[in-house]
C-alpha positions as CSV (number, residue, x, y, z in Angstrom):
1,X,114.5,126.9,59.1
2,X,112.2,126.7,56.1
3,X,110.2,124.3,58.1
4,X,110.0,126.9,60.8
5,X,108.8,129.6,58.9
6,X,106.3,127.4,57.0
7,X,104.7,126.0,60.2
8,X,104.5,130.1,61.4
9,X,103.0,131.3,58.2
10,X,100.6,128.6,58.5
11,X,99.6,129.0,61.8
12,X,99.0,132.4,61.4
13,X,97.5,132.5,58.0
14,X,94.7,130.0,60.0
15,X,94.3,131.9,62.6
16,X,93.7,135.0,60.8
17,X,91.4,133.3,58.7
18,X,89.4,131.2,61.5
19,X,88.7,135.0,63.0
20,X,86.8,136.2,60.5
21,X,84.5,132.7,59.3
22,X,83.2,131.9,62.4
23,X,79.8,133.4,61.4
24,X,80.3,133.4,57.8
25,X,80.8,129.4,58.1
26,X,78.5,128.1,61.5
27,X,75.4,128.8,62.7
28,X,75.3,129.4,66.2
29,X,72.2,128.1,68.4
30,X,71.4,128.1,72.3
31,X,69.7,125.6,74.3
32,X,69.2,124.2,77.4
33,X,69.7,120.8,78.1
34,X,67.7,118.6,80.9
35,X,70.0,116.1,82.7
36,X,68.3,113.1,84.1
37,X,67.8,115.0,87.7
38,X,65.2,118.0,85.5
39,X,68.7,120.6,86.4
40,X,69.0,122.2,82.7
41,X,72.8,123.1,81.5
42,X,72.7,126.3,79.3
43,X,74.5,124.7,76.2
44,X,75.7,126.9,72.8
45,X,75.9,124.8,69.2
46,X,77.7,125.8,66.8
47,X,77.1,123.8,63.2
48,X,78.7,124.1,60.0
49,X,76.1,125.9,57.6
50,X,77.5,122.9,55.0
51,X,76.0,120.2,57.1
52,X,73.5,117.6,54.8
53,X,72.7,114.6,54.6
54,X,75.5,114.4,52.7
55,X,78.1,116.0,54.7
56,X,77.7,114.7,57.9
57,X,80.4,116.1,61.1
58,X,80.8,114.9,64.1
59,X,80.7,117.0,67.3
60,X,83.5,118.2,70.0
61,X,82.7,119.5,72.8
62,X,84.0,121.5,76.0
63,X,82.5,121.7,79.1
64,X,83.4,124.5,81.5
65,X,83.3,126.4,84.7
66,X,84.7,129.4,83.1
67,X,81.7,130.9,80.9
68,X,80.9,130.2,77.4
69,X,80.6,133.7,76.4
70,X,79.8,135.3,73.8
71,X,76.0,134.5,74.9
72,X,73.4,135.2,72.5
73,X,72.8,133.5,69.2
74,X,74.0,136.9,67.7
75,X,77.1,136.8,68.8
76,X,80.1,134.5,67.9
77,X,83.1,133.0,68.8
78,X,86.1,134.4,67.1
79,X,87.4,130.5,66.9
80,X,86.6,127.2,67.5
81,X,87.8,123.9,69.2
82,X,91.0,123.4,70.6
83,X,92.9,125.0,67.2
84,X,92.8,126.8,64.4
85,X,93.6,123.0,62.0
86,X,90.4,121.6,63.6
87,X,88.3,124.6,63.1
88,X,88.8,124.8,59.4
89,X,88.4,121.3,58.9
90,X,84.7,121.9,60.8
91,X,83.3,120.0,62.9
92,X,80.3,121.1,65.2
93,X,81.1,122.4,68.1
94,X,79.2,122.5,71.4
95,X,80.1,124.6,74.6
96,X,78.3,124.3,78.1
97,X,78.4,126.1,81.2
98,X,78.6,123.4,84.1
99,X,75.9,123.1,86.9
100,X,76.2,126.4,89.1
101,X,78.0,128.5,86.4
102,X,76.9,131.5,84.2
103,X,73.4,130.8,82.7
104,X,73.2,127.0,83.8
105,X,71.2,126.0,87.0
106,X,72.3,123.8,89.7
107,X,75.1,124.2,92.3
108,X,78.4,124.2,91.7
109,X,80.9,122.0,93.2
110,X,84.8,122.2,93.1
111,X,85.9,118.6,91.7
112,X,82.2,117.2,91.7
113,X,82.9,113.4,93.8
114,X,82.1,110.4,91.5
115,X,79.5,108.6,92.9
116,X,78.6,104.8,92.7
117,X,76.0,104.6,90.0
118,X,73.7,102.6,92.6
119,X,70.3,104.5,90.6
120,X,69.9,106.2,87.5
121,X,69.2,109.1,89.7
122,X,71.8,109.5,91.1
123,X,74.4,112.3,89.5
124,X,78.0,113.3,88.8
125,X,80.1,115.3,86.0
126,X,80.2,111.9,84.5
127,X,76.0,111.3,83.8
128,X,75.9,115.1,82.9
129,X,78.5,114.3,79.8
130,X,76.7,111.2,78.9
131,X,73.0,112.9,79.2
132,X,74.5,115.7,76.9
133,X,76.2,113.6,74.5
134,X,73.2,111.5,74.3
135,X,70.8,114.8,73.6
136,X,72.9,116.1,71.3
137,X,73.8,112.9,69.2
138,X,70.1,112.5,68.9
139,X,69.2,116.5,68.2
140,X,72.0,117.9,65.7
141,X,70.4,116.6,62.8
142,X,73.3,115.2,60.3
143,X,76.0,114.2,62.7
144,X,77.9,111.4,62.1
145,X,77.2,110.0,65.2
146,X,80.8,110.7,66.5
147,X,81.7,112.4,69.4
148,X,84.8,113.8,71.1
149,X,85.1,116.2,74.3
150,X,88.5,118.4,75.3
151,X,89.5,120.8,78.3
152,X,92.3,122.2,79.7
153,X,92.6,123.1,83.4
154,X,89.3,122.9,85.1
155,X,87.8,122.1,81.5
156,X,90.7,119.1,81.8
157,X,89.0,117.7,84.5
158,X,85.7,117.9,83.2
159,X,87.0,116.5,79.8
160,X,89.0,113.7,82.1
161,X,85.7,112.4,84.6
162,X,83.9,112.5,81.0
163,X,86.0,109.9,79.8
164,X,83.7,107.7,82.4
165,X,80.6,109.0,80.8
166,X,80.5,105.4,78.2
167,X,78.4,107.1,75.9
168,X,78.9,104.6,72.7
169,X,79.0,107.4,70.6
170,X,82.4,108.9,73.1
171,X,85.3,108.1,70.5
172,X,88.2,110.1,71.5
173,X,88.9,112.5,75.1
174,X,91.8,114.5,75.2
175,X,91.6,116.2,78.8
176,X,94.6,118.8,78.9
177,X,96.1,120.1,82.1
178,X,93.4,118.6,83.9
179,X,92.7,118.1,87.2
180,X,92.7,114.7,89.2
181,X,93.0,115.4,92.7
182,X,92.6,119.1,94.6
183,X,95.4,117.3,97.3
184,X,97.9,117.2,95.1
185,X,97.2,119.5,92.2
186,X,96.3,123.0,92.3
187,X,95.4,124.2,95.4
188,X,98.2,121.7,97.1
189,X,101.3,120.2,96.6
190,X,101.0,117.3,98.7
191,X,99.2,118.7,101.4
192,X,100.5,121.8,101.7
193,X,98.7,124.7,101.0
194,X,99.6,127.0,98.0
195,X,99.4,130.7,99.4
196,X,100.1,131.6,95.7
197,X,97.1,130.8,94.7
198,X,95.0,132.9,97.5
199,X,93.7,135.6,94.6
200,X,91.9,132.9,92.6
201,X,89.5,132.1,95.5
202,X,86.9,134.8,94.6
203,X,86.6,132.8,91.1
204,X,85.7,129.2,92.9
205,X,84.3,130.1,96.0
206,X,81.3,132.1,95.7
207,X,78.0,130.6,94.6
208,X,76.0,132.6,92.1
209,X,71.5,133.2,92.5
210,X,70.6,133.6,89.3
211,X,71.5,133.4,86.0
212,X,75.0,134.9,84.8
213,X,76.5,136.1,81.8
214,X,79.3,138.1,83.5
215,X,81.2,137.2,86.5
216,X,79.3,137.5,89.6
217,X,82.4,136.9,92.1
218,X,83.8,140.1,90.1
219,X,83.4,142.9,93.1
220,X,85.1,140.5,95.4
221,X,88.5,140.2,93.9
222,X,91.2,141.5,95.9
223,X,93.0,144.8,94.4
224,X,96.7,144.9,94.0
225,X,98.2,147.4,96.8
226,X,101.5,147.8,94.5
227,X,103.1,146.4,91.4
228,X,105.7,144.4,93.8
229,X,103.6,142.1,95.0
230,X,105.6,140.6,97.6
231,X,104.1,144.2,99.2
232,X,100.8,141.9,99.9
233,X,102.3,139.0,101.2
234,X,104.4,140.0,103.2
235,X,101.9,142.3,104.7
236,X,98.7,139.9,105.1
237,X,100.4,138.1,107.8
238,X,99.3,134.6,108.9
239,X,97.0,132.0,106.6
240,X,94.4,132.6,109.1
241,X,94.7,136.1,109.1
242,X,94.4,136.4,105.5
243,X,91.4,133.9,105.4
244,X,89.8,136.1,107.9
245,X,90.2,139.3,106.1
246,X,89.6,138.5,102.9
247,X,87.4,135.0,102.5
248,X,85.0,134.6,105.7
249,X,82.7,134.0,103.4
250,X,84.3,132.5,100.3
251,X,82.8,128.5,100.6
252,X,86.0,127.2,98.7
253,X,88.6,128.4,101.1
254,X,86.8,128.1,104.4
255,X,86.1,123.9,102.9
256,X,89.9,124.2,102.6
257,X,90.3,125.7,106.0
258,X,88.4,123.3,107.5
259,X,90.0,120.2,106.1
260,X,93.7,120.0,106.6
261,X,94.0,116.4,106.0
262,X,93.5,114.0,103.5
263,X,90.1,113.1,105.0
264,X,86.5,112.1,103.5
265,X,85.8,115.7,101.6
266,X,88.6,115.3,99.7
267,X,89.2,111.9,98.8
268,X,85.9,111.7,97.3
269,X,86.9,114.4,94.8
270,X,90.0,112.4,93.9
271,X,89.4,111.6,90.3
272,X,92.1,108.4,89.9
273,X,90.2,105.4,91.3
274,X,86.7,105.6,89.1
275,X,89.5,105.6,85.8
276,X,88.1,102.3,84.9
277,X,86.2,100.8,82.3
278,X,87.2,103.4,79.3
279,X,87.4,101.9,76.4
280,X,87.8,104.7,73.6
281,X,91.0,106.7,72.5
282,X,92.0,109.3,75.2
283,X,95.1,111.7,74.6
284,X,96.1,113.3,78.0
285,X,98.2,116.5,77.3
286,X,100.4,118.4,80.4
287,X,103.0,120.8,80.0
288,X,106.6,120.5,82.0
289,X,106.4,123.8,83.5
290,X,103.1,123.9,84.0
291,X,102.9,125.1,88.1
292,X,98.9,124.6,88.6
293,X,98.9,120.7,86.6
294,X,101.7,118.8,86.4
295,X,100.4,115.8,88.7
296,X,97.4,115.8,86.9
297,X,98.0,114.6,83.6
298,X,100.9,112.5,84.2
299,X,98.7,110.5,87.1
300,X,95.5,110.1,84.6
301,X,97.1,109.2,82.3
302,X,99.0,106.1,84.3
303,X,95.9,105.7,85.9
304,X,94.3,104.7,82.4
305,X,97.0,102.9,81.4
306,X,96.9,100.8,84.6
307,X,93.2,100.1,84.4
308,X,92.2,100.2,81.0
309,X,94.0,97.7,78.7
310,X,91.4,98.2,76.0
311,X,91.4,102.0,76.1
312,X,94.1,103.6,73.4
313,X,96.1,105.7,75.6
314,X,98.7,108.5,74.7
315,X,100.3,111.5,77.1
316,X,101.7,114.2,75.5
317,X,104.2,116.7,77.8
318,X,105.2,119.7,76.0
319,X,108.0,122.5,77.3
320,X,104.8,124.4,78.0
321,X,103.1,126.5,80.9
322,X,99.7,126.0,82.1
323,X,97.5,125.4,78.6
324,X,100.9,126.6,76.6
325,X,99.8,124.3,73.6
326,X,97.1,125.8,72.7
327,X,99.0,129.2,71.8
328,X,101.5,130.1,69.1
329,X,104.1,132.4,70.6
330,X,106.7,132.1,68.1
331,X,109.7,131.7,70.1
332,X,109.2,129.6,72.5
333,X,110.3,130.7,76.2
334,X,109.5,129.4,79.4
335,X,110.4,132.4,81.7
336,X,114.2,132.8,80.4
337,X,114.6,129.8,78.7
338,X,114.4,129.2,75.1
339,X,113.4,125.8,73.6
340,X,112.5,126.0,69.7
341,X,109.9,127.8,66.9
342,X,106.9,127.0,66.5
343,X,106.3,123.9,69.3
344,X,102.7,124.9,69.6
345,X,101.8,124.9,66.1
346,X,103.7,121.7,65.6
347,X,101.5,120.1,68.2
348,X,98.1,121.6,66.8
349,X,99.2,120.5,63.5
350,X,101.2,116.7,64.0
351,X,99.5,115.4,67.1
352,X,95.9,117.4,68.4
353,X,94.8,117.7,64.7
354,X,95.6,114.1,63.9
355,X,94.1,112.4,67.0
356,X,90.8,114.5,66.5
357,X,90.7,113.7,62.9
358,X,91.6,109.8,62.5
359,X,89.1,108.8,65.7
360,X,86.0,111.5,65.0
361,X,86.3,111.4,60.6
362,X,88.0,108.1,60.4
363,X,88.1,104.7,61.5
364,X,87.6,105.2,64.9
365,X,88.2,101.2,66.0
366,X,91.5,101.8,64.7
367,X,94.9,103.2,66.2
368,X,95.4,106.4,64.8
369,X,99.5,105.6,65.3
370,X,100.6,107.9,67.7
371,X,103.5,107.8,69.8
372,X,102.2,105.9,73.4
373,X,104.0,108.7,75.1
374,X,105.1,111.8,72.8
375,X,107.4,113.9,75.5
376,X,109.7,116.5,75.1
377,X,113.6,116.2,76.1
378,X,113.5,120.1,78.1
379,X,117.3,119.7,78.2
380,X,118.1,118.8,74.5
381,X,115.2,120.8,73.7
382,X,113.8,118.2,71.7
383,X,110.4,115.6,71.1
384,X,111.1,111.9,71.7
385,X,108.3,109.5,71.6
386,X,108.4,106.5,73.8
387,X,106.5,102.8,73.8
388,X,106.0,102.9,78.0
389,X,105.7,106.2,80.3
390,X,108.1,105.9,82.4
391,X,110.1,104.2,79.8
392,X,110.7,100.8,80.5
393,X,114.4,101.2,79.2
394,X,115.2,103.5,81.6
395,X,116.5,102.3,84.9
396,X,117.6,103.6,88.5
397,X,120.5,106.1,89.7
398,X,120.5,107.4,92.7
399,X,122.5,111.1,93.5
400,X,123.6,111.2,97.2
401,X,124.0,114.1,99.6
402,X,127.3,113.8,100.6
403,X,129.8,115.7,102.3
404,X,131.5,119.8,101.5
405,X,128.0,120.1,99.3
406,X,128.8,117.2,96.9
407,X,126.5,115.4,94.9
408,X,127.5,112.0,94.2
409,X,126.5,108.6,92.7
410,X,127.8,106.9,95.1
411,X,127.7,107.7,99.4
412,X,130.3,108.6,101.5
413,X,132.0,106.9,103.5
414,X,132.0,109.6,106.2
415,X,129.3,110.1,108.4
416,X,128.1,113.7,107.4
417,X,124.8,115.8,108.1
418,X,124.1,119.7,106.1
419,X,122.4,121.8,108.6
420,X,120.2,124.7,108.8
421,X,118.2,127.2,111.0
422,X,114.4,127.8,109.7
423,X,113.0,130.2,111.1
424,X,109.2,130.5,109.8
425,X,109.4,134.6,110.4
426,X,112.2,134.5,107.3
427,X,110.9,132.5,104.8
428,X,113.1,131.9,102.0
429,X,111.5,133.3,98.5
430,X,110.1,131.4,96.2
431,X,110.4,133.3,93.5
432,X,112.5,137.0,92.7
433,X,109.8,138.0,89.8
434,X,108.0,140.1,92.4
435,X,105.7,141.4,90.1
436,X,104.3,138.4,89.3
437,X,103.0,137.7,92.5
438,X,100.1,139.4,91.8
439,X,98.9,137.5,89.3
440,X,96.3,134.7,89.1
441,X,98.8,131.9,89.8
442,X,102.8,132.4,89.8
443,X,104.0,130.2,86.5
444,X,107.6,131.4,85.4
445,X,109.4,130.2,88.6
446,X,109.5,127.0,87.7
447,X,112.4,127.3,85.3
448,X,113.7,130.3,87.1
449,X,117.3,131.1,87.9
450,X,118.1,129.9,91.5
451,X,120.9,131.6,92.2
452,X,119.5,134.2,94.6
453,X,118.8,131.0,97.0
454,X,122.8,130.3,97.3
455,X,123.3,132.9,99.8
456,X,120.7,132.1,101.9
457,X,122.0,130.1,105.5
458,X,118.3,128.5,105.4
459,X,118.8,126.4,101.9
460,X,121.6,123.3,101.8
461,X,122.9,122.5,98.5
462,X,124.8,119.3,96.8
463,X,126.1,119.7,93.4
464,X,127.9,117.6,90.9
465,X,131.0,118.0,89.2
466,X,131.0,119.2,85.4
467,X,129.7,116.2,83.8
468,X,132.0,114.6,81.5
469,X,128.4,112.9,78.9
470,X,125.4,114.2,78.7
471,X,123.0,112.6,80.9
472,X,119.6,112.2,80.4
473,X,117.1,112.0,83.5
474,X,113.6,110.1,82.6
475,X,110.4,109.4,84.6
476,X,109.8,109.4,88.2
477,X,111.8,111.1,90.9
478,X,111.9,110.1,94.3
479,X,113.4,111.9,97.1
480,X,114.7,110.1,100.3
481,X,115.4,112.2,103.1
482,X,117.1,111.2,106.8
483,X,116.4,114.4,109.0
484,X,116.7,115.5,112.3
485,X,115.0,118.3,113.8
486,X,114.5,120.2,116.8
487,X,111.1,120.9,116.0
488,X,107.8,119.1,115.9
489,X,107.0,119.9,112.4
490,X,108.5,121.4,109.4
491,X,108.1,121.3,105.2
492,X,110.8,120.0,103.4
493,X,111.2,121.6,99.5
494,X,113.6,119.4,97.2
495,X,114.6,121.5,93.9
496,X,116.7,119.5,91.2
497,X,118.6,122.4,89.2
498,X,120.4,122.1,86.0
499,X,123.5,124.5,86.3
500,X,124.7,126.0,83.0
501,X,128.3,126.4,82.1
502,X,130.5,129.5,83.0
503,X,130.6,130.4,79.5
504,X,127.5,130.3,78.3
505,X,126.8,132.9,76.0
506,X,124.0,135.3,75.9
507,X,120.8,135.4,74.2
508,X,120.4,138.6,72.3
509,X,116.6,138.1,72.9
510,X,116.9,138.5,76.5
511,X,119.9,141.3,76.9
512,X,119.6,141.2,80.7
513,X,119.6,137.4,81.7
514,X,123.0,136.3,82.7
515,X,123.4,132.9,81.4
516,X,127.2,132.2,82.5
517,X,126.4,130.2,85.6
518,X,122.5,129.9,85.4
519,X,120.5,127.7,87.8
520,X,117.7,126.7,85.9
521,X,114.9,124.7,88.3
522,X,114.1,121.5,86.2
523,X,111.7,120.2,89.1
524,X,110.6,120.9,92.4
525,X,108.4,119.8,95.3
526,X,107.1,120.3,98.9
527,X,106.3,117.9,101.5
528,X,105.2,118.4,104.8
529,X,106.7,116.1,107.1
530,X,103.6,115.4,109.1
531,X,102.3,113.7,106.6
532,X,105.3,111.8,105.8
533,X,103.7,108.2,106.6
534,X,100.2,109.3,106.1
535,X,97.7,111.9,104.4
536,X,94.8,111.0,106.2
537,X,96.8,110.7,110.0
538,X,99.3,113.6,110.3
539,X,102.4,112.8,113.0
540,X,104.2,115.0,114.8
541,X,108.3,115.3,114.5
542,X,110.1,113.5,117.4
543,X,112.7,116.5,118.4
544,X,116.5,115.0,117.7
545,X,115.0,112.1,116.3
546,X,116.4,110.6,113.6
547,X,113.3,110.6,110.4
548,X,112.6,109.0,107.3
549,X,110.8,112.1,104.8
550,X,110.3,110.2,101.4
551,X,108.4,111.6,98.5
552,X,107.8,112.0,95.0
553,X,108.8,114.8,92.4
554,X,106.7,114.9,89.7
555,X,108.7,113.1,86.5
556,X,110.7,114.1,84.2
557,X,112.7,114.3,80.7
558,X,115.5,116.4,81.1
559,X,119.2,115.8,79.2
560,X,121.7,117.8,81.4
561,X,124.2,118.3,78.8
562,X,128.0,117.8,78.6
563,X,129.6,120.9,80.2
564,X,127.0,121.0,83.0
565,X,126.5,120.8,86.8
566,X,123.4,118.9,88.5
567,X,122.5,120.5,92.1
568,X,120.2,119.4,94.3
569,X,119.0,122.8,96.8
570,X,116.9,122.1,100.3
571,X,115.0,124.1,102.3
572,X,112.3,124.3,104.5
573,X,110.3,127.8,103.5
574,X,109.0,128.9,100.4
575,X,107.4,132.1,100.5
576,X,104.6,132.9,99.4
577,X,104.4,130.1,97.0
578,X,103.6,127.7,100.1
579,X,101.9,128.4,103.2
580,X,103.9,128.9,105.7
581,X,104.4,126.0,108.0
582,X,104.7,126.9,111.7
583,X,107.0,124.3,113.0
584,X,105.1,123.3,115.2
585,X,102.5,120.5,115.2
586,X,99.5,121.3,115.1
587,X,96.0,119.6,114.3
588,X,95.2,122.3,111.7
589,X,98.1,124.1,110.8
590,X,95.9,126.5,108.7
591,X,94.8,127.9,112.1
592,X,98.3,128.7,113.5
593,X,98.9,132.2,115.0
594,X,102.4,134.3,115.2
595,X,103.1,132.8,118.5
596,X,103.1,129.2,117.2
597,X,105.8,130.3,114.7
598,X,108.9,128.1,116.1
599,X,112.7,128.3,114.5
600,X,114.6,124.9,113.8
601,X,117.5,123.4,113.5
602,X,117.4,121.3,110.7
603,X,120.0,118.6,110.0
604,X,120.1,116.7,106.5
605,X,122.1,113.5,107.1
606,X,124.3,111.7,104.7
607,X,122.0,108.8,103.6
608,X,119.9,111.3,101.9
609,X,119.4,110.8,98.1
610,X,117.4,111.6,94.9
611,X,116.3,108.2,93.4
612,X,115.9,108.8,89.2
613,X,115.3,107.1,86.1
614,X,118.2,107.3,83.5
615,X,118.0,106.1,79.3
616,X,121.4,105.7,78.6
């Protein structure tokens, strides 16, 4: 407890004072700076006023999509870097608006491709890091010749493709929630669409024609209609519908609209195969619960590792939300759950503060001795660190779907099948925190209590027994469906769900959370079944035909404890986290109308199964 308190006090007594030295301690400067195509990015400095000859810093950087404001040399920050630890220790800091945002020039492209360095014309997110890093290595008079770069969310990406930059004077990335491939992060799941996301578009999808220090895309936000906003969902009617109403002329969506598949436009904006030849210390950071980039850090970050023997390689997953680290709250709560004081600060303080430190003031050749894979147990509520991700000492159970709902190590001998009527008209919620649906992007379902689904004829569930140990669930998760259907097309959402006791007790900090029974969602995923053998070539359903639907949950490090159930819930709708799928094939499902909405009978058959990693 005294630790606790001590890491709060801290945190807070930095905080407080990293608010009010920003201008007493830095100099602030604005520049432009040319990349090697003459496109200038508009670029703020900000250098401790203590910098000599003598005291030489080195220099951490974020680029961003998302404004560097305040703008003008005037005006300040009221922190800097990635925590209040780093900013007191100084270092200089540098901020730039990418190409095509706020005061930079250029156009802006979602997830820039990486191109083949065939010239030295030729351009990418990558050169602009390196041409920045090399103009500000050589301008900042008294650096120490060090440099480091950090991001989370689209920053994350830009942070991550920078790792490719090979600057020699790039010591240490640490890209946070980042992006690595718009498929399968962010604005899909595999494919399929995320209708939860359809209020950000105005922020990615409309160019700007001059110069900005405000947001330009502003006036074309849509307005919440009421504070439940299921009211807009269920009112906008179809995808195409909405996109019609709302975004004829938002380039983001309409690029979406216009490639359903895993074609050309968006393979080249898939991050993961140019993740080769890094060599410096990269620390890739993701949160459990975070619902807009949990493939993304966990897939760079084995990508490195796959590819880049020399680089030093760490992934951090905290019990956090989207960016969660990088903001004390105490408490910490995902949605209802609790799981510990001060996990932010403790981060800032034992692993972002260190890494920075050791590779941009220290020896940077050296290992700074981190944990390879620092992860936090979301059932024990816990850190445990770990030599391999997935940990090598883990190894394979699989939980069958057998027969009366049962979940079950080992399959039935009975032939069985669960079945269900989806009917596209009816989707099954994804979520009963209505008024967070009109938000930017829905977060808190993803630990949220699942028990509204259990009455629902359109959801199957399989659930263990009380288990007798605890039992701890680590790294990937794999789920193997047989399915029969009577339509040509349909989604199929997995949701692993750690049931509490009957007796749980209450928290007194959340008076009106029942916690007797709770279904916590631990993990979760879609897959459309047209792209069940392929991304690039969708396939229609055979009707009655017997279908193999495999795919991958993101990982996981969960203990479900002693006392406990496991269940596994199914279903084929998820409204309005995920587009609706018609049920019937189609070459662009983003297109379908009312009249291709088609209800299915959906059987699960007994050789289904969830394939997981367990430590024992």
């Amino acid at each position: 407890m005294k630790y606790i308190i001590t890491c709060i006090l801290l945190f807070l007594s930095v905080t407080l004072f990293s608010q009010e030295d920003t201008k007493t301690n830095y100099d602030k400067k604005e520049v432009y700076i040319e990349m090697r195509d003459g496109t200038k990015l508009f670029t703020a400095i900000y250098t401790p006023k203590d910098i000599s000859a003598d005291k030489k810093y080195p220099i951490l950087m974020q680029r961003t999509c998302y404004s560097i404001a305040p703008y003008g040399e005037e005006n300040f920050k009221k922190s800097l870097g990635p925590n209040a630890f780093l900013q007191k220790d100084k270092y200089v800091y540098v901020y730039q608006d990418v190409r095509g945002r706020y005061m930079s020039e250029g156009v802006f492209t979602n997830m820039t491709p990486q191109v083949a360095h065939k010239t030295k014309k030729d351009i990418d997110e990558s050169t602009d890091t390196y041409d920045t890093i090399d103009w500000l290595v050589k301008n900042i008079k008294n650096n120490n010749g060090k440099m480091g770069q950090y991001g989370t969310s689209y920053p994350g990406f830009y942070a991550a493709v920078g790792t490719l930059a090979n600057h020699p004077a790039l010591v240490a990335s640490s890209p946070q929630a980042p992006i690595s491939d718009f498929f399968f992060d962010d604005f899909h799941h595999n494919g399929a669409f995320l209708m939860g996301y359809f209020k950000t578009f105005p922020v990615f999808g409309v160019q700007k024609t001059k110069a900005e220090n405000k947001a330009w895309y502003s006036d074309q936000s849509i307005k919440s209609t009421s504070k439940d906003g299921s009211v807009f969902y269920n009112d906008i009617g179809t995808l195409k519908e909405g996109v019609d109403k709302y975004y004829k002329n938002n380039f983001f969506m309409q690029e979406i609209m216009n490639h359903p598949n895993y074609d050309e436009f968006w393979q080249s904006r898939n991050l993961l195969p140019h993740l080769k030849g890094i060599n410096h210390a990269v620390m890739t950071v993701g949160g459990w619960f975070d619902a807009e980039d949990l493939a993304g850090p966990l897939n760079i970050y084995k990508t490195i590792e796959k590819n880049n023997p020399k680089a030093k390689n760490t992934i951090v997953m905290g019990p956090f939300s989207h960016g969660g680290w990088s903001r004390e709250s105490g408490k910490h709560y995902h949605n209802d759950i609790y799981f510990g004081d001060s996990i932010a600060t403790y981060y800032q303080k034992n692993i972002e503060y260190k890494f920075f430190k050791h590779y941009l003031k220290g020896k940077s050749k050296d290992d700074a001795e981190l944990p390879e894979a620092f992860m936090f147990d979301t059932g024990k509520k816990e850190w445990a660190s770990f030599s391999n991700w997935p940990p090598k000492e883990s190894s394979k159970l699989n939980f069958y779907f057998n027969s009366n709902g049962k979940l079950e190590t080992e399959k039935s001998a009975k032939n069985y099948y669960a079945e269900y009527y989806s009917d596209p008209n009816k989707p099954v919620p994804s979520s009963t925190n209505y008024a967070e649906y009109n938000g930017f992007t829905p977060r808190n379902y993803m630990t949220e209590d699942q028990r509204f689904a259990l009455s629902r004829p359109d959801v199957v569930t399989f659930t263990t027994e009380y288990l007798s140990d605890d039992l701890t669930l680590a790294g990937e998760i794999t789920a193997k469906l047989k399915i029969v259907t009577t339509s040509t097309d349909a989604d199929f959402i997995v949701k692993l769900i750690d049931i509490y006791p009957a007796d749980e007790p209450q928290n007194n900090d959340k008076p009106n959370v029942l916690y007797a029974n709770y279904h916590q969602m631990v993990r979760s995923e879609v897959m459309p079944a047209r792209f069940r053998n392929s991304f690039e070539k969708p396939e229609q359903l055979t009707p009655d035909k017997t279908t193999d639907v495999n795919f991958r949950l993101q990982d996981i490090l969960h203990t479900f404890k002693k006392g406990h159930k496991i269940q596994i819930q199914i279903q084929s709708t998820w409204y309005p986290l995920i587009a609706v799928n018609p049920q019937k094939f189609l070459e662009n499902p983003y297109l379908a109308i009312k009249d291709d909405y088609t209800k299915a009978l959906i059987k699960i058959l007994d050789d289904s199964h969830l394939e997981v990693g367990i430590l024992k």
